[in-house]
N, C-alpha and C positions, 0 to 999 in steps of 0.2 A: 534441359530444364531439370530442376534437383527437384528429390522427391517430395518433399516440405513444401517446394513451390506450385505442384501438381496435386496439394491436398494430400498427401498420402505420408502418414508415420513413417520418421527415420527413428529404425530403435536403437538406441545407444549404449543402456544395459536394460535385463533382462524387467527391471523395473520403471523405465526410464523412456520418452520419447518426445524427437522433435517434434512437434504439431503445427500447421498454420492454420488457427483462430482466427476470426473478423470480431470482435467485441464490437457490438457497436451500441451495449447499453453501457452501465455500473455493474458492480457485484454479481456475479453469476448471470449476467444478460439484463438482467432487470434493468424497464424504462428505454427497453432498446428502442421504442418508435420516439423519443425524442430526439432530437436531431443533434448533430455532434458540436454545434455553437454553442447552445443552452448548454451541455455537458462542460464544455468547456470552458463555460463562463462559471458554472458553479463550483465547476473543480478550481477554477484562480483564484474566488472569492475564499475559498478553504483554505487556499493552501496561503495565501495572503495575509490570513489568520494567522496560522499555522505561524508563518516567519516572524511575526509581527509578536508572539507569545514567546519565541524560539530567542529574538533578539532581546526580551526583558528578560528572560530567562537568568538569575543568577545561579543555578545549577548547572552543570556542563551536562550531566547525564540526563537531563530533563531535558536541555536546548539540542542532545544530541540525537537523541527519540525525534523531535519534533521534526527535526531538519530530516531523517528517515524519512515521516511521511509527508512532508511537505517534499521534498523531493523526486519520491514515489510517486505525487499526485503531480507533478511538473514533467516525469515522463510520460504518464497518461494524457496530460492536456496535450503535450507536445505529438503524438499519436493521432489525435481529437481533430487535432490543427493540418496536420499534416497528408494522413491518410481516410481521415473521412469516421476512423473506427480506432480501437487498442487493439494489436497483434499482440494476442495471447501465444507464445510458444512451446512452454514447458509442459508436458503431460507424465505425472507419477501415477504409475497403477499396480496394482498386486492384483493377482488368480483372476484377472477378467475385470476386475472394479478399478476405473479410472477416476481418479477426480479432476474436479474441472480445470482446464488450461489455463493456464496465467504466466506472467511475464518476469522481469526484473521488478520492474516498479510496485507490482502486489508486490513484492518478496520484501521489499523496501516499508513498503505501506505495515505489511503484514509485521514485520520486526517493531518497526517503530510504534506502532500501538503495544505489542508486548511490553516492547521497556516502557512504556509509560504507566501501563498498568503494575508492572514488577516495582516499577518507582513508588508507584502510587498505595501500593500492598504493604511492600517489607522497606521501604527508603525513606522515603519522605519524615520525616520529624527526631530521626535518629540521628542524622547525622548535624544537623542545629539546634537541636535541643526544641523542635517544634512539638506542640501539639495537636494542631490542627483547626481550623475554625479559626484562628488568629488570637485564641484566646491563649491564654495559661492557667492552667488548674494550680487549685488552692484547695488547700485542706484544712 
C-alpha cells in the first residue's frame, strides 16, 4: 500500500505534499452533508452554463477562461459520480501552515476565473473598441 493511500503525506519537496482528501462538500468542505447527486447536478447545471456562454463566446481568451472552468467543474462532477466525494491531492505549505488540498480541477477552476477577471479588468473593450454597457460615449 503507498503512503497517500494509507492517509499519510508523500513529501515531494520541502514545500510540497502528496495528500489523500475525501472532499465531500464545495469550496474548502462547505455543504459537505449534501449528498454528492445534488453536488453533482449543480456543478452540470454550471458548468452547462459555463459551455453554452464559452460557445457564443466571440473572444477566444474569454471562451478559453470559460472552457478552464467549465472543464475544472467536469472533473469535479466526474469525482461526484464516481467516488461518492473530489480527491483533493495536492498540499502546498511553508514553516508549519498548510493550505487546503485540492486537485487539478480547482487549479483549472482557479485559473480560469483569473483570466476572466484579468479579461474582465485590463481586456475587455480595448481590444473592439468597446465601452461597455453596449453603449458608446458621446461627447
Amino acid at each position: 500500500m503507498l503512503a497517500a493511500q494509507a492517509g499519510l503525506p508523500v513529501e515531494v519537496l520541502p514545500v510540497f505534499n502528496i495528500v489523500l482528501v475525501w472532499n465531500r462538500g464545495v469550496s474548502f468542505g462547505m455543504f459537505g452533508a449534501t449528498g454528492p447527486l445534488v453536488l453533482a447536478a449543480i456543478g452540470a447545471a454550471v458548468a452547462a452554463v459555463l459551455v453554452v456562454w464559452m460557445l457564443r463566446s466571440p473572444r477566444r481568451f474569454e471562451a478559453l477562461a470559460l472552457g478552464a472552468v467549465a472543464g475544472g467543474a467536469a472533473g469535479n462532477i466526474l469525482d461526484r459520480l464516481t467516488r461518492g466525494a473530489v480527491v483533493d491531492f495536492l498540499d502546498f505549505h511553508i514553516a508549519g501552515w498548510h493550505w487546503y488540498a485540492f486537485n487539478l480541477a480547482d487549479s483549472a477552476i482557479t485559473v480560469g476565473v483569473a483570466m476572466l477577471l484579468f479579461d474582465a479588468v485590463f481586456l475587455r473593450g480595448r481590444r473592439t473598441g468597446e465601452t461597455g454597457g453596449g453603449k458608446e460615449r458621446t461627447r
